[in-house]
C-alpha positions as CSV (number, residue, x, y, z in Angstrom):
1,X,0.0,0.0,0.0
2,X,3.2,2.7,-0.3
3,X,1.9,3.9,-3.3
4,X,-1.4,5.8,-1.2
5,X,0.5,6.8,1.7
6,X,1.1,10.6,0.0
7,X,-2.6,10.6,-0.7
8,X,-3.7,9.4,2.4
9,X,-2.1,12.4,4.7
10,X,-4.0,14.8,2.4
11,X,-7.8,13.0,3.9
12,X,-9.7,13.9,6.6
13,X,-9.5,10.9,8.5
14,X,-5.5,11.1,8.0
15,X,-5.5,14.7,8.8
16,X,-2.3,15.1,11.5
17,X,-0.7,12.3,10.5
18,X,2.9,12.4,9.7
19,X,4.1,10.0,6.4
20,X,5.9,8.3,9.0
21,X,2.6,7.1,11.0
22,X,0.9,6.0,8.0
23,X,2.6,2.8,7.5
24,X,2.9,2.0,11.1
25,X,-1.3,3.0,11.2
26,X,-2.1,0.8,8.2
27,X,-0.5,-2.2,9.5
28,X,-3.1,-2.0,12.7
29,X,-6.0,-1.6,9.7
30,X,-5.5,-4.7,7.8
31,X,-6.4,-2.6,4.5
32,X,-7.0,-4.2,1.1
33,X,-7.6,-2.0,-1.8
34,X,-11.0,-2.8,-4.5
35,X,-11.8,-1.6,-7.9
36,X,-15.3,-1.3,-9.2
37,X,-16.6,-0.1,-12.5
38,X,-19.4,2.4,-12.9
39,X,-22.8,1.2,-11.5
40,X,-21.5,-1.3,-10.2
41,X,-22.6,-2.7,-6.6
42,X,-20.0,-2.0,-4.1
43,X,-22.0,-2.3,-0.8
44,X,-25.6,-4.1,-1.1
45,X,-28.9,-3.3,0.8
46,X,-28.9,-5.7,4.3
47,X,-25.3,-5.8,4.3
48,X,-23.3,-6.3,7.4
49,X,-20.2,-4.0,7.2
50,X,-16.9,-4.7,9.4
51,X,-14.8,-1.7,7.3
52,X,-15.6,1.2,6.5
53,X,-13.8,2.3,2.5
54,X,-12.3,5.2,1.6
55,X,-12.4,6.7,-1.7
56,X,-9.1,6.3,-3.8
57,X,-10.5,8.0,-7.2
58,X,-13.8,7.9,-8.9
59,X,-17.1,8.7,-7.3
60,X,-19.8,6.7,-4.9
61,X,-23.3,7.4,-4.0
62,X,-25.5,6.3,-1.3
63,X,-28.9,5.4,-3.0
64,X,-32.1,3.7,-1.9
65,X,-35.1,1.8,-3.8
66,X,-38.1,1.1,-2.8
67,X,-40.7,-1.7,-3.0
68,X,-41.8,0.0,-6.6
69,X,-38.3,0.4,-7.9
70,X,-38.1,4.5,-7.1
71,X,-34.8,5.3,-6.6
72,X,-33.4,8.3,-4.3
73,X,-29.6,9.5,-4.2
74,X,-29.1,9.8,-0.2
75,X,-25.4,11.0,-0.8
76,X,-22.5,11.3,-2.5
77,X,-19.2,10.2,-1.5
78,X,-16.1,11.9,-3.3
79,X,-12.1,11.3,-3.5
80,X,-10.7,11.1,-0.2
81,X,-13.9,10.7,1.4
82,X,-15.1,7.5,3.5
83,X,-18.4,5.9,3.9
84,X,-20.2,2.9,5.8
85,X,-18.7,4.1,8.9
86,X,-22.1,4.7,10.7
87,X,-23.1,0.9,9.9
88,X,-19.6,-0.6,11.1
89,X,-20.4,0.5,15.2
90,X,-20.9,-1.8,17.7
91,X,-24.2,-3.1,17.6
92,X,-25.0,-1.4,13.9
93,X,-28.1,-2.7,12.5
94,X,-27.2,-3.8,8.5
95,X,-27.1,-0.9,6.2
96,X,-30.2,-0.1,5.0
97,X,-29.1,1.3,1.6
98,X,-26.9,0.3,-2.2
99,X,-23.3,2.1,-2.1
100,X,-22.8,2.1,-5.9
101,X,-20.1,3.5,-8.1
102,X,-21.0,6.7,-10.2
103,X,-17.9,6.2,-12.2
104,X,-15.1,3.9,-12.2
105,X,-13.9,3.4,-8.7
106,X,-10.9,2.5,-6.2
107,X,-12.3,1.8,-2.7
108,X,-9.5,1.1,0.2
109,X,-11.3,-0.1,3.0
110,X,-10.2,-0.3,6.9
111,X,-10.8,-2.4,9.8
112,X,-13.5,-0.4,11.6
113,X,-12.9,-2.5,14.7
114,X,-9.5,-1.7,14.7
115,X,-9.8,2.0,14.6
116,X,-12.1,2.2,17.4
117,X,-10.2,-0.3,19.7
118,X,-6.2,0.6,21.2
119,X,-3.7,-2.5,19.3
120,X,-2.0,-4.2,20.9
121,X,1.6,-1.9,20.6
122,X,-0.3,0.7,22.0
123,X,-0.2,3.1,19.2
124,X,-0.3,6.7,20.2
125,X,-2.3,7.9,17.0
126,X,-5.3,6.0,17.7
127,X,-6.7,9.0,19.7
128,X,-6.2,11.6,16.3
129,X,-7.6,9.0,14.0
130,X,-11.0,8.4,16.5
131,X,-11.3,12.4,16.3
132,X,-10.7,12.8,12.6
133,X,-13.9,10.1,12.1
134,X,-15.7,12.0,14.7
135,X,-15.1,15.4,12.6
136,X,-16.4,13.3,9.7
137,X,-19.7,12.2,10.7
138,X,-20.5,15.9,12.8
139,X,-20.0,17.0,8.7
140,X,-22.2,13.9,7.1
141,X,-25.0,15.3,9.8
142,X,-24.5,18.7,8.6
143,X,-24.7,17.3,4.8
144,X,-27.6,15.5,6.0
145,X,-29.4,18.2,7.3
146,X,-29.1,20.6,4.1
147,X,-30.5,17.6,1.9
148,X,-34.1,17.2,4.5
149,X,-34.1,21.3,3.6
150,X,-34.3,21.6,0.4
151,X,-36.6,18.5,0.5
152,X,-38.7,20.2,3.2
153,X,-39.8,22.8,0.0
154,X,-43.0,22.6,-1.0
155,X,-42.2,23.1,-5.1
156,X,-39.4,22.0,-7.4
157,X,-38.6,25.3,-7.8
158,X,-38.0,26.1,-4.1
159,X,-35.7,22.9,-3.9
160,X,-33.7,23.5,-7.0
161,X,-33.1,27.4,-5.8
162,X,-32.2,26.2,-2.2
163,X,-29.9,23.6,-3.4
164,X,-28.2,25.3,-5.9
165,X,-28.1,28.5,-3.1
166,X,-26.7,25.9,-1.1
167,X,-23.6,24.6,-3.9
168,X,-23.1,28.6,-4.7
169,X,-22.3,29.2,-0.8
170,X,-20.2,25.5,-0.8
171,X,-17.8,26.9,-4.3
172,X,-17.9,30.8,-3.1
173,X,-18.7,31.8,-6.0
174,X,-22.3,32.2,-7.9
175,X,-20.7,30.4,-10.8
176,X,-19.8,26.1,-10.2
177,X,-20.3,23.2,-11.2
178,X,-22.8,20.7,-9.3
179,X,-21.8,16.6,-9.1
180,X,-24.9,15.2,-10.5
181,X,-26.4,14.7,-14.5
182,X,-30.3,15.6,-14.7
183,X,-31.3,12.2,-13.4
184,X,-29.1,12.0,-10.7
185,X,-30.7,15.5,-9.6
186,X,-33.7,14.5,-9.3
187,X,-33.1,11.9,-7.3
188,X,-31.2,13.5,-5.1
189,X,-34.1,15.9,-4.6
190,X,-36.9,13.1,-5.0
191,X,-38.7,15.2,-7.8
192,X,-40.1,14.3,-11.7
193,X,-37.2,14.4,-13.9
194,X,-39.2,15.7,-16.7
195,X,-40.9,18.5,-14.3
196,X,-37.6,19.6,-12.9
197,X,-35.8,20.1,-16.4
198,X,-39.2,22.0,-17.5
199,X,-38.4,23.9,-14.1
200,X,-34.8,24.8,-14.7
201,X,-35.7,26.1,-18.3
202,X,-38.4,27.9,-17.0
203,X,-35.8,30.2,-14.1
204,X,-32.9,30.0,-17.4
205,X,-35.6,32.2,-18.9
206,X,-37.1,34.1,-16.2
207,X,-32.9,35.5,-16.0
208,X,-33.0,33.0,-12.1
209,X,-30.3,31.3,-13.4
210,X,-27.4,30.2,-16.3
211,X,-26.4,26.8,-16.8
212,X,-25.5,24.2,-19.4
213,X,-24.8,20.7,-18.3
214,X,-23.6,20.3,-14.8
215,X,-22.1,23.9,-15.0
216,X,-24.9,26.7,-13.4
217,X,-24.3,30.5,-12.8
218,X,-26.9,32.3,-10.2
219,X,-28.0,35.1,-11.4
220,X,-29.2,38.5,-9.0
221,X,-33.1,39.0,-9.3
222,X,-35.2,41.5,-7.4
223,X,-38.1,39.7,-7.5
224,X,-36.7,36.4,-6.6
C-alpha cells in the first residue's frame, strides 16, 4: 500500500498524521484496496459492514429503492472521502441502503474494529484518527441536514433554488459546477425528472439562473 501513503495524509480521516505514522497505522487496519466499474454494486442493501472504505478515485453514491423500484440519491461520496462508517459501530443494524459507483472506482477499505479499539503496541495515533472520524460524521449530519431542507420545499422550484443556493455558498462563487447529470438531480431531490428540467428552463428564462450541463451560474433577481 506505499503507493497511497502521500494521498492518504492529504484526507480527513488522516489529517495530522505524519508520512511516517501512515505505514505503522495501516498495519493495525488490515487494509486491502478494491476496484469497481461504474454502477456497479459495491455495498448491497442488508449488508453487514466490518470496514468502513475510503475513496481512492472515482465517485460513490449512497442510494435507496423502494418496494416499486423508485430510486433516491441519499449521498454522494467523493475522493478522499469514506463511507459505511455509521453501519460498522458496535451493535450497527445492517445498512439499510446500495453504495454504488458513479464512475469507475478504487475503494481502500479499513478495519473499523480496529480503529475504534487501542492495538496491541499501544499506538499513540489511535486518539487523532477516533477524532478525525468523529469530525467526519459531525460534517455527514450537517450534509444530511441541508438535503431534509431543500426537500422540506413545498415546489421544485424552491428545492432546485435552495440547493443550488446551497452549492453557490459551498464553491464561493455564484458560478460552479454541481456533481450530479439531470437524473441524478432529481433523485437527489426526490422530484419528476421531466418536471424539474421543464423547471430549470423555466428560471434559465425568467434570468433566475445560467447553466449548461452540470455547470450553473446564479444570477441576482429583485423579484426572486
Amino acid at each position: 500500500m506505499k503507493n497511497i501513503h502521500e494521498f492518504l495524509l492529504t484526507t480527513e480521516l488522516f489529517r495530522g498524521f505524519e508520512a511516517d505514522d501512515i505505514g505503522k497505522m495501516l498495519s493495525c487496519l488490515n487494509p486491502y484496496k478494491k476496484s469497481y466499474k461504474k454502477d456497479e454494486v459495491i455495498v448491497s442493501e442488508g449488508s453487514n459492514l466490518d470496514v468502513l472504505g475510503l475513496v481512492l478515485s472515482g465517485q460513490v453514491h449512497v442510494e435507496h429503492e423502494d418496494y416499486w423500484g423508485n430510486r433516491s440519491i441519499l449521498g454522494i461520496i467523493g475522493v478522499g472521502d469514506i463511507f459505511g462508517e455509521a453501519y460498522t459501530m458496535p451493535e450497527s443494524e445492517p445498512i439499510p441502503n446500495f453504495i454504488i459507483a458513479a464512475r469507475d472506482t478504487e475503494v481502500v477499505f479499513l478495519d473499523t474494529k480496529n480503529i475504534l479499539t487501542m492495538c496491541s503496541t499501544n499506538c499513540h495515533f489511535h486518539n487523532q484518527l477516533i477524532q478525525n472520524l468523529f469530525v467526519i460524521i459531525a460534517g455527514k449530519n450537517r450534509s444530511l441536514a441541508g438535503k431534509i431542507r431543500h426537500m422540506s420545499r413545498r415546489s421544485t422550484r424552491e428545492k432546485l433554488l435552495s440547493y443550488l443556493l446551497d452549492q453557490s455558498i459551498l464553491a464561493g462563487n455564484d458560478t460552479f459546477d454541481i456533481p450530479f447529470n439531470r437524473q441524478q438531480l432529481a433523485d437527489y431531490l426526490a422530484v419528476d425528472r421531466s418536471a424539474m428540467s421543464a423547471e430549470l428552463s423555466k428560471m434559465q428564462k425568467e434570468g433566475l439562473i445560467q447553466f449548461k450541463k452540470n455547470h450553473f451560474k446564479l444570477l441576482r433577481h429583485d423579484n426572486m
